[in-house]
ZAMARGU-4260 file (C-alpha; in steps of 0.2 Angstrom, whole numbers, plus 5000, padded with zeros to 4 digits):
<rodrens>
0) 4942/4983/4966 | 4960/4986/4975 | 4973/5000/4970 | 4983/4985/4967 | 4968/4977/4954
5) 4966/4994/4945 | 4986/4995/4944 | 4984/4979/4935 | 4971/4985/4925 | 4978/5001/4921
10) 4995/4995/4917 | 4990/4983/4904 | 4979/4995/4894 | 4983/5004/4877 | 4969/5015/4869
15) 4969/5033/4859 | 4970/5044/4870 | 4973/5039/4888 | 4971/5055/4898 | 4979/5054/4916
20) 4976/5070/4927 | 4987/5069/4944 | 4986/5084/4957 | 4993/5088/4974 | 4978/5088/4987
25) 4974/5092/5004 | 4967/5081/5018 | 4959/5096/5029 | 4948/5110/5028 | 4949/5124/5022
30) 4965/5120/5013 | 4955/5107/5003 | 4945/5120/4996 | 4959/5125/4984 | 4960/5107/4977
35) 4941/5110/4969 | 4951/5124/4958 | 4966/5116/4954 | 4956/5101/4949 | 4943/5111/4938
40) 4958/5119/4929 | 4968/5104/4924 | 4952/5095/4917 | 4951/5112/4906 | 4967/5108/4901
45) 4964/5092/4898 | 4948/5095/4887 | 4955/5106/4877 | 4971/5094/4873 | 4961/5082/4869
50) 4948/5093/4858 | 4966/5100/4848 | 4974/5082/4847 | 4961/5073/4842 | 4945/5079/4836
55) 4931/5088/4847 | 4918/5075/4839 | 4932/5057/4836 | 4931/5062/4859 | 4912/5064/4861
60) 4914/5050/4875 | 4926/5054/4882 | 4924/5073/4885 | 4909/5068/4891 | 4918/5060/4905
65) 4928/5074/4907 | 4915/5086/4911 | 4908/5074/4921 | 4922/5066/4934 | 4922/5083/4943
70) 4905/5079/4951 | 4911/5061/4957 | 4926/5069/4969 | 4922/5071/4988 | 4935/5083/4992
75) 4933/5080/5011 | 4941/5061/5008 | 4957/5070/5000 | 4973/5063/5006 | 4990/5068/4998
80) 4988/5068/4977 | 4974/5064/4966 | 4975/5053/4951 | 4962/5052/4937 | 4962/5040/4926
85) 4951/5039/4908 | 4948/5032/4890 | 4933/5027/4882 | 4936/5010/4889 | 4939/5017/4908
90) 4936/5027/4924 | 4947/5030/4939 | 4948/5040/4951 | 4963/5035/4966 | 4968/5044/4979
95) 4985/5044/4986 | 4994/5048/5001 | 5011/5051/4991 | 5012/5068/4984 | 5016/5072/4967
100) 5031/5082/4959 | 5018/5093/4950 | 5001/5093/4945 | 5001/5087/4928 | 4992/5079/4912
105) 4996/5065/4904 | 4988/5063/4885 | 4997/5045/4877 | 4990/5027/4869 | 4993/5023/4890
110) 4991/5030/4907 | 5005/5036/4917 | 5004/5025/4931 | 5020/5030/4939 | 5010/5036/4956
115) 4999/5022/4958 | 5014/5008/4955 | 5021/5019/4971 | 5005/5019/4980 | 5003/4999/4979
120) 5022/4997/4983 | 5023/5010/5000 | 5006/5010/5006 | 4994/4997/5014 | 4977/4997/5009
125) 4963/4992/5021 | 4943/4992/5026 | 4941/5003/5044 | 4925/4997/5052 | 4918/5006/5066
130) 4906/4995/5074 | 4892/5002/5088 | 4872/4994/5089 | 4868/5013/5086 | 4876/5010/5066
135) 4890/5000/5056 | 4901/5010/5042 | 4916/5005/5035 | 4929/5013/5025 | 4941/5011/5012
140) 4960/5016/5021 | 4976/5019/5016 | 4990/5020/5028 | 4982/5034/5041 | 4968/5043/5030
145) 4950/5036/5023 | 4948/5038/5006 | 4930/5033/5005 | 4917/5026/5013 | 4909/5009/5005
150) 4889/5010/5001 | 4884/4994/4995 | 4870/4984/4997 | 4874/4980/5014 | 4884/4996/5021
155) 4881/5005/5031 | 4870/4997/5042 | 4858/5007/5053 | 4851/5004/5073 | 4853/4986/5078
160) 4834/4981/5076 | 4842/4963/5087 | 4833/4970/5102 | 4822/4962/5116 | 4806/4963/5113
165) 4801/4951/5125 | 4797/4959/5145 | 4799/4942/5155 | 4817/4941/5145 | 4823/4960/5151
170) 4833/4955/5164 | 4840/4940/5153 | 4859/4944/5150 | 4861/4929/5137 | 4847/4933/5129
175) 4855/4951/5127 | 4870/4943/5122 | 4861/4930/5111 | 4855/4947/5101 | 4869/4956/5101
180) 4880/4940/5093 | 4864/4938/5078 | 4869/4957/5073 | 4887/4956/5072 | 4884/4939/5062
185) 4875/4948/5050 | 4890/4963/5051 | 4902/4948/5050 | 4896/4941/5035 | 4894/4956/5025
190) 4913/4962/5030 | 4918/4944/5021 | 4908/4947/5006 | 4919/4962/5003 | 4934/4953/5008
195) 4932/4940/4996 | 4930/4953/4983 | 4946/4964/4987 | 4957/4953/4999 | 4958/4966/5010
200) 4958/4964/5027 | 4948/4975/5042 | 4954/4985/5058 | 4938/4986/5070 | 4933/5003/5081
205) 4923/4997/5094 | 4921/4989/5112 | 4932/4977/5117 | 4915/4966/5120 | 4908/4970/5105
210) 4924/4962/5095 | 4925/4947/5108 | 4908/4945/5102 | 4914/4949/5083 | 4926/4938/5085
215) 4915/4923/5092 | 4905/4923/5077 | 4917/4927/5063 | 4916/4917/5048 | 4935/4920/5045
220) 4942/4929/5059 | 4958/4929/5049 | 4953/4945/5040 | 4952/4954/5055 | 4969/4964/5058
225) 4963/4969/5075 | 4951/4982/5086 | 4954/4999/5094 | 4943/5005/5106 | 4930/5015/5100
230) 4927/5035/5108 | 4910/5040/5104 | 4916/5058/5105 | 4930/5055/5090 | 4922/5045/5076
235) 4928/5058/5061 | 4934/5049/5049 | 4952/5058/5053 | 4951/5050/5072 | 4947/5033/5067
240) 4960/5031/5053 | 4971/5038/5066 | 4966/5021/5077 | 4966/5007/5064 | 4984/5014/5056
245) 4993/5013/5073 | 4988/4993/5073 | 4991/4992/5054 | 5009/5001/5057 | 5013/4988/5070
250) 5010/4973/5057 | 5020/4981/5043 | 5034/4983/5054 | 5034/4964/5059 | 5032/4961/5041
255) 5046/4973/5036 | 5059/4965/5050 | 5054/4948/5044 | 5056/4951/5026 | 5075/4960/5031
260) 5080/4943/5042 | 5077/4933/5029 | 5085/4944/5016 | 5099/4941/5030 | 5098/4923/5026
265) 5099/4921/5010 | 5112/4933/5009 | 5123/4916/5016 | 5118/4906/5001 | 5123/4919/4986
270) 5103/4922/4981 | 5102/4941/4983 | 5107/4954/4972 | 5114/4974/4975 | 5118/4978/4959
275) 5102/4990/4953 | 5106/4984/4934 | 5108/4966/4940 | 5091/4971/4950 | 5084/4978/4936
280) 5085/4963/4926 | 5082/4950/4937 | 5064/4959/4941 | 5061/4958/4921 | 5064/4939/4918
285) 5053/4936/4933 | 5067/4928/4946 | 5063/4943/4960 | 5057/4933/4977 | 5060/4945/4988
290) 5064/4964/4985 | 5067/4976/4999 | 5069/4995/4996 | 5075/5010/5008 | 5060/5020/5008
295) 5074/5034/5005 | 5082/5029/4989 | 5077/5034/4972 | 5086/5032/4956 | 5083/5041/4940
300) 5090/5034/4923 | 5091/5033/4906 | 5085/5019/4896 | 5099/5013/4884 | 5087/4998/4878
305) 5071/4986/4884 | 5085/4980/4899 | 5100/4992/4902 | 5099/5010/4908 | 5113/5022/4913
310) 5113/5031/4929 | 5107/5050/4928 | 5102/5067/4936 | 5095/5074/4924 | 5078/5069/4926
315) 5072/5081/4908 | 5082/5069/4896 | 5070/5058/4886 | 5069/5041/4889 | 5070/5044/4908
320) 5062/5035/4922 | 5063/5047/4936 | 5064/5033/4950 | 5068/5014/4942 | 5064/5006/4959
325) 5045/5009/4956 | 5048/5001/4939 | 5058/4987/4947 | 5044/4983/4961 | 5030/4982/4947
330) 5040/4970/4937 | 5043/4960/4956 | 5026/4962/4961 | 5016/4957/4944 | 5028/4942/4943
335) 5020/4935/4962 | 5034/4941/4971 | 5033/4952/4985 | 5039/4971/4989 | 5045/4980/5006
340) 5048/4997/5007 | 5057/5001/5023 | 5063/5017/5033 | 5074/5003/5045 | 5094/5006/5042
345) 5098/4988/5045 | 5095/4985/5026 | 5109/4998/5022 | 5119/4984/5029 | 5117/4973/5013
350) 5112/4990/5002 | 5098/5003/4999 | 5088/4990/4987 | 5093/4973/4989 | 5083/4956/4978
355) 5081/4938/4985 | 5082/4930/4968 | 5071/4912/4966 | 5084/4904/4955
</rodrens>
């Protein structure tokens, strides 16, 4: 499942309680050692919320979980924050490569899902395979850091056993090749399995043969963002995300100019909006085509009803939403419209957040 399929999940559900534990984390040893502590502490917390609020016995499952969810966390996959999420009903644990304010828990009839709308709206999400006949692994990426690595029924694969067996072949190069192109089939085909459950698509870490060959046998080699060439002496997880981000980062950018040109465009035909209210609004009643946000703008306000806010600094009122831009992105993106978060000034042209509206 995606971050973007457990947002929708997520989102949509009610239940009493719903405990949401976010944390600040590191990605590096040893200063990852310390998020073990601060994560041990806040379920503590938790645990004892729930026990005060609710009834130690009326949360048998779901204290349960609580003592248990510390055991599930590899703390060597840490990127930037850590977000637990759990009911009765649900389990999930995301990592995120946007910090949080402060490590916090958050006991409601619904999860906080403030960090994850910002993690499916700023980040891109991706499979890193590194790809040698010695072993296949693949990994679940965000932006530059793996966040874990997929064991399923078919990852990871161990030695090639596609070798010649046959001495009067030995010297035969297409036979070589012939076995070399039977493996990566089988690679090939258990990389699309994956891609038709998530959508996600794959950067490669290999020989530039190997993906020629990759690519000659692919059943869909659209879901194959590219390769970077594989070093046998850096395959830690740190190197390799390193790799696949640099092409990733290249395709966002395109994306991102894209997107601004066409915002350009429509700008000549009276479809875009700049007000945030206007924004605001349009996102709700499902009209937003097209939103495009400066990755440096935020906007904190008060909700005055179910569609108008006033603007704010004081992020401690109730009623605040500390930044409506997440808010207004979740309302574009759950209504099949699409959402660019961009660090390129040419948008300040037009405006920090600016809407392509379909009507």
């Amino acid at each position: 499942m995606t971050n973007r399929q457990k947002l929708d999940k997520l989102a949509s559900e009610k239940n009493t309680p719903c405990v949401t534990v976010s944390l600040n984390t590191h990605r590096t040893h040893p200063d990852n050692a310390q998020d073990a502590v601060q994560l041990k502490n806040l379920l503590k917390e938790a645990e004892k919320r729930v026990v005060s609020e609710f009834g130690e016995k009326p949360s048998e499952q779901l204290l349960k979980r609580l003592s248990e969810i510390e055991s599930e966390i590899n703390v060597n996959y840490n990127l930037d924050s850590l977000h637990i999420y759990l009911s009765n009903d649900t389990k999930e644990i995301i990592k995120s490569n946007w910090p949080v304010k402060e490590n916090s828990v958050h006991i409601s009839d619904t999860f906080n899902v403030r960090s994850l709308i910002k993690l499916c709206n700023r980040s891109e999400e991706y499979y890193t395979l590194l790809l040698s006949q010695s072993g296949v692994n693949i990994y679940n990426t965000i932006n530059d850091g793996i966040i874990d690595e997929i064991k399923n029924d078919d990852f990871p694969f161990s030695e090639s056993q596609h070798f010649n067996t046959n001495p009067e072949k030995t010297s035969d190069s297409k036979h070589h090749d012939d076995l070399v192109r039977e493996f990566l089939n089988k690679v090939d085909k258990a990389v699309v399995r994956l891609n038709n459950e998530t959508g996600l698509k794959c950067v490669v870490i290999c020989t530039e043969d190997n993906y020629s060959r990759l690519m000659q046998v692919a059943d869909k080699p659209s879901i194959y963002i590219g390769y970077s060439s594989i070093d046998y002496n850096n395959t830690a997880g740190h190197n390799i995300a390193k790799q696949g981000w640099e092409l990733v980062e290249k395709l966002q950018h395109d994306r991102r100019a894209d997107a601004i040109e066409e915002i350009k465009e429509a700008g000549s035909q009276s479809t875009i909006l700049t007000d945030l209210q206007e924004i605001f609004q349009a996102s709700v009643d499902g009209r937003g085509d097209l939103l495009i946000v400066h990755q440096d703008f935020s906007q904190p306000v008060l909700m005055t009803s179910d569609r108008t806010f006033e603007i704010t600094d004081d992020r401690t009122k109730v009623n605040v939403i500390e930044d409506i831009t997440s808010n207004i992105a979740w309302e574009v993106l759950s209504k099949k419209g699409r959402v660019f978060f961009t660090a390129q000034d040419e948008i300040k042209e037009i405006g920090d957040i600016v809407l392509k509206t379909r009507y």
